[in-house]
N, CA, C and O of each residue as an XYZ file, in Angstrom:
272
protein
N      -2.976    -20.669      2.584
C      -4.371    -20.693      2.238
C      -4.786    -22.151      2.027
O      -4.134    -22.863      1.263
N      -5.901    -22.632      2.715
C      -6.390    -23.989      2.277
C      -6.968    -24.180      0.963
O      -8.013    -23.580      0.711
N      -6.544    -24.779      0.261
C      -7.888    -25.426     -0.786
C      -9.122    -25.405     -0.556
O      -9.716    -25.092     -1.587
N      -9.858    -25.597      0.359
C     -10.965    -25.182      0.399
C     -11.289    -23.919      0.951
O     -12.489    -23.911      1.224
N     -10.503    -22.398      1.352
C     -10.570    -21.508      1.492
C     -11.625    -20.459      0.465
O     -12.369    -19.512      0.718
N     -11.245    -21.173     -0.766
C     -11.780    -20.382     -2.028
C     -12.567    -21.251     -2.610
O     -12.001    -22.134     -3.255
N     -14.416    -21.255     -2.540
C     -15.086    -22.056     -3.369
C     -14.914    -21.710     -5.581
O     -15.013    -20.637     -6.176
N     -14.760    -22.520     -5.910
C     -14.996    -22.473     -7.570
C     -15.888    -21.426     -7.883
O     -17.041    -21.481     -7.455
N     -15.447    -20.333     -8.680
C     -16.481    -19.093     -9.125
C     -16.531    -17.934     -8.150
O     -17.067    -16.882     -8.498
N     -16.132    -18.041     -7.250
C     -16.559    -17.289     -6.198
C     -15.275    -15.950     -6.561
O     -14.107    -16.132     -6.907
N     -15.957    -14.704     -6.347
C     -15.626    -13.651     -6.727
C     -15.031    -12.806     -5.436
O     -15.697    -12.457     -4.461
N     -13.782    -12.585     -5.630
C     -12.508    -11.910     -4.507
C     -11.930    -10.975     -4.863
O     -11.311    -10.657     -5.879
N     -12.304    -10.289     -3.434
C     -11.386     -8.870     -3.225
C     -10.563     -9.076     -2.275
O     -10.814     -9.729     -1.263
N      -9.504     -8.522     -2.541
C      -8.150     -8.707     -1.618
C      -8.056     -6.779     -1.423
O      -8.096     -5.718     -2.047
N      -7.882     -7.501      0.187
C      -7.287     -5.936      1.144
C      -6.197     -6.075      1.717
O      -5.950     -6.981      2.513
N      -5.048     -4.755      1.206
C      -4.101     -5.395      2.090
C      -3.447     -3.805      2.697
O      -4.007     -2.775      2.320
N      -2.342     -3.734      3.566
C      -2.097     -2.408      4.026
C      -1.405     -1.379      3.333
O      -1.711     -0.188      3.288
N      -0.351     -2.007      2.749
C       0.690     -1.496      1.771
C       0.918     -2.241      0.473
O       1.002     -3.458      0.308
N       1.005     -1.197     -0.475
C       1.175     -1.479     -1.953
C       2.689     -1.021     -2.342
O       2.908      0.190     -2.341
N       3.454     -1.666     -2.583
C       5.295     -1.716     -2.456
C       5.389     -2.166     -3.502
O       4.931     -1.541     -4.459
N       6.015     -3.403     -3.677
C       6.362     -4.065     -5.139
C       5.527     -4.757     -5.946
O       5.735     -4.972     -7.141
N       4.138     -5.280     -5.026
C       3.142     -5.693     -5.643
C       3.142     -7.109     -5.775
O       2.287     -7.928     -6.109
N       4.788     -7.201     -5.288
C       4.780     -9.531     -5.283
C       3.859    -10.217     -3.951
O       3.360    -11.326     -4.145
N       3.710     -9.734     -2.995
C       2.888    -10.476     -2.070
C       1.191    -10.613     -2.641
O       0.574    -11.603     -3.034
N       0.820     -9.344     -2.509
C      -0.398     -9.431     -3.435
C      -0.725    -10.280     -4.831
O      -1.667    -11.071     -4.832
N       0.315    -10.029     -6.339
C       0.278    -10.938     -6.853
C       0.845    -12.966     -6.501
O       0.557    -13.896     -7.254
N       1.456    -13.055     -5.509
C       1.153    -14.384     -5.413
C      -0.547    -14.561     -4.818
O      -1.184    -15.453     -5.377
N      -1.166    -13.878     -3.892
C      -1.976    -14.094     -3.372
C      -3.313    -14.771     -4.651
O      -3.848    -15.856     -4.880
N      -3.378    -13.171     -5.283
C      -4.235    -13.290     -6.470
C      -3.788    -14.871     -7.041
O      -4.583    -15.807     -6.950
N      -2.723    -14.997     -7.502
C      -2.594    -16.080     -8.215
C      -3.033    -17.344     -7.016
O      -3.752    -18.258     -7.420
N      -2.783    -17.346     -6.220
C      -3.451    -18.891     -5.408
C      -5.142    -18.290     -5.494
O      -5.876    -19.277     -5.455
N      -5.693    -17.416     -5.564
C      -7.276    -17.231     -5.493
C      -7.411    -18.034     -6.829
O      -7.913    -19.152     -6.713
N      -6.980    -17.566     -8.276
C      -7.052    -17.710     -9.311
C      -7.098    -19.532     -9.531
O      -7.842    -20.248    -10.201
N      -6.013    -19.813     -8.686
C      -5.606    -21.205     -8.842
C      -6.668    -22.466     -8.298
O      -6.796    -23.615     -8.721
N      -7.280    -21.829     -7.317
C      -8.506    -22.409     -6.599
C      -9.665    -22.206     -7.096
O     -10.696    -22.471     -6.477
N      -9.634    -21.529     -8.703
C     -10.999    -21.274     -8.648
C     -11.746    -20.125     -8.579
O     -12.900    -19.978     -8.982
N     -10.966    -19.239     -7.998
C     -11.605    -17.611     -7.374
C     -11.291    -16.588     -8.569
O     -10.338    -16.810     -9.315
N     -12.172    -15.377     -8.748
C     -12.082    -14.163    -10.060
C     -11.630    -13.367     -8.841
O     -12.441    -13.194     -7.932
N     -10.391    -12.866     -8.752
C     -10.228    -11.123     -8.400
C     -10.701    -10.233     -9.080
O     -10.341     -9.837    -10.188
N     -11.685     -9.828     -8.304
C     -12.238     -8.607     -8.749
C     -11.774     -7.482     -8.419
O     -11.730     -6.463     -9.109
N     -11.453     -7.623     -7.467
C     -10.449     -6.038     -7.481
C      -9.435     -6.158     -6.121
O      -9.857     -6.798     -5.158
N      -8.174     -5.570     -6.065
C      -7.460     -5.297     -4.712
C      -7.580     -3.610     -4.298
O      -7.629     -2.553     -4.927
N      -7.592     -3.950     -3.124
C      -7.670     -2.371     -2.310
C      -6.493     -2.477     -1.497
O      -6.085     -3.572     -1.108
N      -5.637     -0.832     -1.078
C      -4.619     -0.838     -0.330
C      -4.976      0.592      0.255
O      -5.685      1.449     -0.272
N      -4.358      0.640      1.390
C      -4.615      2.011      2.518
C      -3.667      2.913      1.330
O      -3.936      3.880      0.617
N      -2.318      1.986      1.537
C      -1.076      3.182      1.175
C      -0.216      2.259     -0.407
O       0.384      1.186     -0.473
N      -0.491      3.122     -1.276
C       0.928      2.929     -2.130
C       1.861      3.759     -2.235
O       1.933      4.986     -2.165
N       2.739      2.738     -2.457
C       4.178      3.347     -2.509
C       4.585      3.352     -3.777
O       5.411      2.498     -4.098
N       3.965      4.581     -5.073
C       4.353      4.488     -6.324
C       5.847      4.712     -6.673
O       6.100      4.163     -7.746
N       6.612      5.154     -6.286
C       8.001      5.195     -6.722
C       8.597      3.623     -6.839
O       9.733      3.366     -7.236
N       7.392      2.415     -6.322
C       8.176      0.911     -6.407
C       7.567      0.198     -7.408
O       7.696     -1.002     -7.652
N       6.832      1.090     -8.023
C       6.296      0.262     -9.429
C       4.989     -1.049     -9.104
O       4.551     -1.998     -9.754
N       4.743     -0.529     -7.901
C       3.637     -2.317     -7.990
C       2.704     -2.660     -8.260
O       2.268     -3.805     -8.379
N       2.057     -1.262     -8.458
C       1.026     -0.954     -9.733
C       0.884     -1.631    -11.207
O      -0.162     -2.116    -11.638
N       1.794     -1.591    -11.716
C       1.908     -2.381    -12.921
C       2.374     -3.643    -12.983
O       2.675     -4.207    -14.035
N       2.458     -4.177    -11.760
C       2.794     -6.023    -11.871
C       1.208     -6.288    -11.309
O       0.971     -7.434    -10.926
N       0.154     -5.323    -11.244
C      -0.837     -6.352    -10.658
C      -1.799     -5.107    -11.794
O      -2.940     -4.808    -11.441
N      -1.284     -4.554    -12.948
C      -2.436     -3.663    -14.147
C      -3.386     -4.769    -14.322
O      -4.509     -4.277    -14.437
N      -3.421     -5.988    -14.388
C      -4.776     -6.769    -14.791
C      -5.706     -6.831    -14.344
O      -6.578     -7.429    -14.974
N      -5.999     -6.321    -13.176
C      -6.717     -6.258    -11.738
C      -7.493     -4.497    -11.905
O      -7.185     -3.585    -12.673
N      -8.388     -4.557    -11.016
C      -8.769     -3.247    -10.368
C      -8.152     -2.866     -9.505
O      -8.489     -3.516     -8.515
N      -7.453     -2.210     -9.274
C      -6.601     -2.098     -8.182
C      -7.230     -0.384     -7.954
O      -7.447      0.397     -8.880
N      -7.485     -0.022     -6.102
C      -7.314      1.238     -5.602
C      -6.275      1.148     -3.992
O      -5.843      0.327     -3.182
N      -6.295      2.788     -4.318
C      -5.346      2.428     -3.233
C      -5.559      4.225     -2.620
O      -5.310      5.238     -3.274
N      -6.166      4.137     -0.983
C      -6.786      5.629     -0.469
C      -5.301      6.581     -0.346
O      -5.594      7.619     -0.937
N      -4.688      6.634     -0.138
C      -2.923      7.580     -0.411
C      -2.373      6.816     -1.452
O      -2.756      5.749     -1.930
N      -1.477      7.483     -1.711
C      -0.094      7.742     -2.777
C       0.911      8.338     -2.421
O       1.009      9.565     -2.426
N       1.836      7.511     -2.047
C       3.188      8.244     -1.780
C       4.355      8.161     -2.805
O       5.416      8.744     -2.582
């Protein structure tokens, strides 16, 4: 991600395909955060709750359209 990818204040939603362990997404959030950017919420097609990745990213809004 560039530094200038994310203006100061600017308010982000992250989409991604799969919700697994939840570490790709939380680094992501954290470089938005780091530049400046509020996650406002992440969206995922599919989680995979039996991997817990739900609760490494509870600070967030998080949805997600299935549950496996």
């Amino acid at each position: 991600m560039n530094a200038d990818a994310i203006a100061q204040g600017a308010r982000v939603v992250i989409h991604d395909d799969v919700l697994a362990t939840g570490g790709t997404v939380n680094a992501i959030a954290g470089l938005v955060e780091q530049l400046g950017g509020h996650v406002v919420g992440i969206n995922f097609v599919i989680e995979l709750t039996f991997l817990g990745g739900r609760e490494k990213l509870s600070q967030y809004d998080l949805h997600a359209l299935i549950a496996y």
